[in-house]
C-alpha positions as CSV (number, residue, x, y, z in Angstrom):
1,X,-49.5,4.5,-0.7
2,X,-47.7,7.9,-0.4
3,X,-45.0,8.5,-2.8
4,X,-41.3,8.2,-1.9
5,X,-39.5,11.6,-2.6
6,X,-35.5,11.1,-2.6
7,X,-32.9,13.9,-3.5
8,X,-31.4,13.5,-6.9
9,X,-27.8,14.4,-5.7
10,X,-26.1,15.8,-2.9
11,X,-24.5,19.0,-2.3
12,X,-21.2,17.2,-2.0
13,X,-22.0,15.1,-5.1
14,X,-22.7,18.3,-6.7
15,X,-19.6,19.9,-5.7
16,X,-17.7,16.9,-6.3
17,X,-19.2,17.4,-10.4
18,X,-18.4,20.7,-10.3
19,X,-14.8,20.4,-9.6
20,X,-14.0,17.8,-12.0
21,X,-15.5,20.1,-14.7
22,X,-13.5,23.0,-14.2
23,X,-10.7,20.7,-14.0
24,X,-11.6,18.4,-16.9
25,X,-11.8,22.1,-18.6
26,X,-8.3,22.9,-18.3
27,X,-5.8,22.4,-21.2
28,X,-4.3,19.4,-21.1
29,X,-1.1,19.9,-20.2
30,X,-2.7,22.4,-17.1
31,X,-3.9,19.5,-15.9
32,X,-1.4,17.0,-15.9
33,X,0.3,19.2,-13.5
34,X,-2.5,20.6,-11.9
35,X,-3.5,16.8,-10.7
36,X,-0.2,15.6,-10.4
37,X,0.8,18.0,-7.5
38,X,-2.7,18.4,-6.1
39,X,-4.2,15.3,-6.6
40,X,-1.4,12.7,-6.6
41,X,0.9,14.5,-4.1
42,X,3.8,15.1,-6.1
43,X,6.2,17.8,-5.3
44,X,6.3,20.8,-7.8
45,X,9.5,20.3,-9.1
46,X,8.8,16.5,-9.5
47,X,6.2,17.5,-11.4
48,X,7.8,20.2,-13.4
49,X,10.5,17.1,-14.4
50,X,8.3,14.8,-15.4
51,X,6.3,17.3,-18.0
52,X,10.0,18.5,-18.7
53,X,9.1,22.0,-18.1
54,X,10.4,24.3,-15.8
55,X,9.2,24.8,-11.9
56,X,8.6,28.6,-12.9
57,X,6.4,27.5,-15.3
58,X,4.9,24.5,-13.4
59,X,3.8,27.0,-10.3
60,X,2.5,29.8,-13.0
61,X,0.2,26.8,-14.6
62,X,-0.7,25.8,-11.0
63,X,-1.6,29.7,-10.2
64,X,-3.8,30.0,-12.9
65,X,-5.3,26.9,-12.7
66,X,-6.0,27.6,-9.1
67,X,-7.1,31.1,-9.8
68,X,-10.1,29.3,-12.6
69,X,-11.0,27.0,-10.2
70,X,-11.8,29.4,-7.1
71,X,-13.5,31.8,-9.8
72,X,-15.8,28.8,-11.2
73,X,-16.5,27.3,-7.8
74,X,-17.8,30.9,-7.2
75,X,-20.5,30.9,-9.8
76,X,-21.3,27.3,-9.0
77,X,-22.3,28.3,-5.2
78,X,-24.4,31.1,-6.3
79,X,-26.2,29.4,-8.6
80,X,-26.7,25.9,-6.7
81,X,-27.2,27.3,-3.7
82,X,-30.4,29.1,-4.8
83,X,-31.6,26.4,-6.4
84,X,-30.6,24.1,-3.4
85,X,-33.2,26.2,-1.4
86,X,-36.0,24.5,-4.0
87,X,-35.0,20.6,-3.4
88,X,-35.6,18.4,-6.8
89,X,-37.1,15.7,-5.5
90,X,-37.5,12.0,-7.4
91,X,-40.9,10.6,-7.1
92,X,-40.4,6.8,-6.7
């Protein structure tokens, strides 16, 4: 019987990880805004209010949070997608 090869994890999956590690890297209080107003759809200065910090300060967090995220997502693509090229099959 030949042997079953599946792939381990998806692209997406992978870039699904990869987010939520840069993001689960932030300081804490980055991300409480960062997901509040990204992920949960609140408003900036909603935000801002509920952190009780300013929305100066809310959309300076956000830019450098942002800023990390785009740079991080950059290495991840150059490094999976090479080794996406060379598939890591599971041998069932």
């Amino acid at each position: 019987m030949a042997a079953c090869s599946l792939l381990v994890e998806s692209p997406r999956e992978l870039l699904s990880q990869a987010i939520i590690d840069v993001v689960r890297s932030f300081p804490e209080s980055h991300r409480q805004i960062f997901v509040q107003v990204r992920y949960q759809g609140r408003r900036v200065d909603e935000a801002a209010r509920a952190l009780n910090i300013s929305v100066t300060e809310a959309r300076q967090i956000l830019e450098q949070c942002e800023r990390k995220l785009i740079r991080d997502l950059k290495e991840f693509r150059r490094s999976t997608y090479s080794s996406l090229l060379q598939t890591r099959p599971l041998d069932l």
